[in-house]
C-alpha positions as a Markdown table, in Angstrom:
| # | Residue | x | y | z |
|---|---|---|---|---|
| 1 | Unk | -24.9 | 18.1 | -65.8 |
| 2 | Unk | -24.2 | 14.6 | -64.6 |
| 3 | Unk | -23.1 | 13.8 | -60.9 |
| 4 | Unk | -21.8 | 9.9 | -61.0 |
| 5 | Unk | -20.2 | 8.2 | -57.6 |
| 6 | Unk | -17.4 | 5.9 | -58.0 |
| 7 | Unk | -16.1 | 3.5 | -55.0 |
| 8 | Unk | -12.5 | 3.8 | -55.2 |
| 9 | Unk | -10.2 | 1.0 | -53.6 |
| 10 | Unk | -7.0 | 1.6 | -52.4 |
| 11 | Unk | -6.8 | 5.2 | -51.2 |
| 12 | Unk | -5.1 | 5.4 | -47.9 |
| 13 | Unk | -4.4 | 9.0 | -47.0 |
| 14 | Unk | -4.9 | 12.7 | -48.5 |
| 15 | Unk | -2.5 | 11.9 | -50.7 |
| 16 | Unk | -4.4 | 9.2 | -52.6 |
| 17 | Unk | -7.3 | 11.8 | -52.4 |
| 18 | Unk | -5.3 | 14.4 | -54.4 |
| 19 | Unk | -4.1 | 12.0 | -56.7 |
| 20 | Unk | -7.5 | 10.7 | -57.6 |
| 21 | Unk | -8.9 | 14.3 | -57.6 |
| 22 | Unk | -6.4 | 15.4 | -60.4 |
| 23 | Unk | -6.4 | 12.8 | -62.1 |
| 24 | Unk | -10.6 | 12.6 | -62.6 |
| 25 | Unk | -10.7 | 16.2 | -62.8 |
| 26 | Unk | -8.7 | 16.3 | -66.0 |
| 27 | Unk | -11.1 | 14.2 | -67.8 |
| 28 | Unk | -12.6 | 15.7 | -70.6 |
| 29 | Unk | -15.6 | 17.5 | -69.8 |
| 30 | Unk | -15.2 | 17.5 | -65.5 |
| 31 | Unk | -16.5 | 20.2 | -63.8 |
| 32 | Unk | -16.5 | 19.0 | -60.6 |
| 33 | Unk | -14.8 | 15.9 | -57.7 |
| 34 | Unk | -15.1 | 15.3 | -55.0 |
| 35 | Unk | -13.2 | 12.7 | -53.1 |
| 36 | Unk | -13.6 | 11.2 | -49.7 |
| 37 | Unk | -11.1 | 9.1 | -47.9 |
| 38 | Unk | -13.2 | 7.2 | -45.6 |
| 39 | Unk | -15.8 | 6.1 | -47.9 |
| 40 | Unk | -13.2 | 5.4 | -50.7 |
| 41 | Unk | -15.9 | 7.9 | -52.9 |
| 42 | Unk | -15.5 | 10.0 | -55.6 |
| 43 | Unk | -18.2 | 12.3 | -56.8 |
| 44 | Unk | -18.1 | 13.3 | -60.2 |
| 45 | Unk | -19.7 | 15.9 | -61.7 |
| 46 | Unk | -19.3 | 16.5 | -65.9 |
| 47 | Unk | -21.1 | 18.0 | -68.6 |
| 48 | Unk | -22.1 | 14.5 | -69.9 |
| 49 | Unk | -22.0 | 10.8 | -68.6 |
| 50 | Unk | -18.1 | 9.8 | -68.9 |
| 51 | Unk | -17.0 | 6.3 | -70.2 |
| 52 | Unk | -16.4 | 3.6 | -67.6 |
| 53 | Unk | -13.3 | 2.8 | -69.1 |
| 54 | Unk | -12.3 | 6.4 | -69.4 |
| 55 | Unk | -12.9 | 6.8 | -65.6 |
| 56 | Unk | -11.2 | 3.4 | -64.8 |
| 57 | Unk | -7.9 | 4.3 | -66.5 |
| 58 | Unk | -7.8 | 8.0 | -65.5 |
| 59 | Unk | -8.1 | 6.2 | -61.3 |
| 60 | Unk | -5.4 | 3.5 | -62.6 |
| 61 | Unk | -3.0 | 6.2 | -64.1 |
| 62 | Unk | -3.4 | 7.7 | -59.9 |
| 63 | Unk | -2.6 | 4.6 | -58.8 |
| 64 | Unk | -5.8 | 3.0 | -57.5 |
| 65 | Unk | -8.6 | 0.3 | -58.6 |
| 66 | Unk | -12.1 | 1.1 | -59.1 |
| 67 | Unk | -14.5 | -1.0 | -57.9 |
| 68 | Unk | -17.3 | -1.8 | -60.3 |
């Protein structure tokens, strides 16, 4: 198992936080995320490391930038 924190700009309400949520949870190989608002963090936890650019579009398809 990996656990990976991304920084997340953008996200300004729970909304954004389920949007994010779904969206990096139906990566391939996500077990686990965890979002939080105020420190515009996700946590996420997959079988194996997950592509930057794989994480990046999944957070662009939800609307939001990641920082990084």
């Amino acid at each position: 198992m990996t656990s990976t924190t991304y920084s997340i700009k953008g996200m300004t309400c729970g909304h954004c936080v389920n949007s994010v949520s779904t969206e990096l949870g139906g990566l391939p190989g996500v077990t686990d995320v965890t979002v939080d608002l105020a420190s515009g963090n996700a946590v996420v936890v997959s079988d194996q490391p997950l592509d930057p650019e794989v994480v990046r579009e999944a957070v662009d398809e939800a609307g939001y930038e990641l920082v990084g």
